[in-house]
VEXDREN-2710 file (C-alpha; in Angstrom, 1 decimal):
% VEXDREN-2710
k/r/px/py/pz
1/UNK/-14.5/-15.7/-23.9
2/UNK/-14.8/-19.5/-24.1
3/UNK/-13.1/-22.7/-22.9
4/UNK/-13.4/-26.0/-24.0
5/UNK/-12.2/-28.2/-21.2
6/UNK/-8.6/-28.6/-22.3
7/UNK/-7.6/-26.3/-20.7
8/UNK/-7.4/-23.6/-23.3
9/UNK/-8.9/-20.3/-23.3
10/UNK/-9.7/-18.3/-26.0
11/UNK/-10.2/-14.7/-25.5
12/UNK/-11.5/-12.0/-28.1
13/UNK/-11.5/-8.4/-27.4
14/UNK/-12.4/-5.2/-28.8
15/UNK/-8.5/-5.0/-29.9
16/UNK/-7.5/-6.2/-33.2
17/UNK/-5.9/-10.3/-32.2
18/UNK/-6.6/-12.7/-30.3
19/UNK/-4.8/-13.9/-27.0
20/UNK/-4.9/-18.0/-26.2
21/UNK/-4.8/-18.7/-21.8
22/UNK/-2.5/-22.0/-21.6
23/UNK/-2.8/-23.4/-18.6
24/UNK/-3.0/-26.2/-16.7
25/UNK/-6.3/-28.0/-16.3
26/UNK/-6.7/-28.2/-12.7
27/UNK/-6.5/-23.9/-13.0
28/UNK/-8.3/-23.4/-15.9
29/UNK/-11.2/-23.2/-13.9
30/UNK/-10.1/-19.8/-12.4
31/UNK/-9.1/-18.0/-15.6
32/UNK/-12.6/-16.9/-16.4
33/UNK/-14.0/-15.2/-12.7
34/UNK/-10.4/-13.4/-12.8
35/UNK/-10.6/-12.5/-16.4
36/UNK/-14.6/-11.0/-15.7
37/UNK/-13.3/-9.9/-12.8
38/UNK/-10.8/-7.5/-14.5
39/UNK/-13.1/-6.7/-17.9
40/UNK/-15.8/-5.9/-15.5
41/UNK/-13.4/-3.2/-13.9
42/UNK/-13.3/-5.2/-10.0
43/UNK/-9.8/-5.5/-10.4
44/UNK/-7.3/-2.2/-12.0
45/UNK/-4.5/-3.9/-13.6
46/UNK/-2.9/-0.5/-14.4
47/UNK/-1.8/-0.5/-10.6
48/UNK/0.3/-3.5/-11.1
49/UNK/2.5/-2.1/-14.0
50/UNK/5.7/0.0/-12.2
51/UNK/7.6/0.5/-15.9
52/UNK/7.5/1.8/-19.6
53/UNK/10.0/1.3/-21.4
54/UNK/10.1/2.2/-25.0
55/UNK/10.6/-0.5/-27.9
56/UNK/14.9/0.7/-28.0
57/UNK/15.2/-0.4/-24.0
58/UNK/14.0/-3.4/-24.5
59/UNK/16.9/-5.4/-23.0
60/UNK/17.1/-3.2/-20.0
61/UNK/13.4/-3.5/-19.4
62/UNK/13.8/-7.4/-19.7
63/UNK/16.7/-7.3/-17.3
64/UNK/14.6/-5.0/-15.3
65/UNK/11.5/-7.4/-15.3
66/UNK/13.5/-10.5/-14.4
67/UNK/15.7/-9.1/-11.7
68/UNK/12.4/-8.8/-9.5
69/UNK/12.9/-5.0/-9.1
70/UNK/9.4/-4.5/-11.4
71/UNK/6.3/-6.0/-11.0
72/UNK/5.0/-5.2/-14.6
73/UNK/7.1/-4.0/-17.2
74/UNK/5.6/-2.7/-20.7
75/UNK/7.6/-2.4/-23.8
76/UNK/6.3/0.7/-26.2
77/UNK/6.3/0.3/-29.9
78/UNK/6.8/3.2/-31.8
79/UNK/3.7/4.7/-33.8
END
């Protein structure tokens, strides 16, 4: 995990990828205690996802996810 004051974030993980953290400057500063915070397992994101939907629902799960009714929806690919 690194930053480099522009308030970009790189993170690398032990998935194939990588993910880039936009985000405004003044906020930046936060990314990195919440992101430890969840690698070092102090916060479970698997509680905040209430859907999974596979790849073919895609548009309800999108409709789902913005009408407010889910908090976290993923989307399955098949294998």
């Amino acid at each position: 995990m690194s930053g480099d004051g522009d308030g970009r974030l790189l993170l690398v993980g032990d998935r194939a990828g990588r993910v880039d953290v936009r985000c405004p400057a003044r906020c930046c500063e936060r990314y990195p205690a919440a992101i430890s915070a969840v690698a070092s397992g102090a916060i479970d994101l698997k509680k905040f996802i209430t859907h999974h939907m596979p790849l073919a629902r895609t548009q309800e799960a999108l409709r789902l996810a913005q009408s407010g009714d889910a908090m976290k929806v993923i989307i399955h690919l098949p294998e």
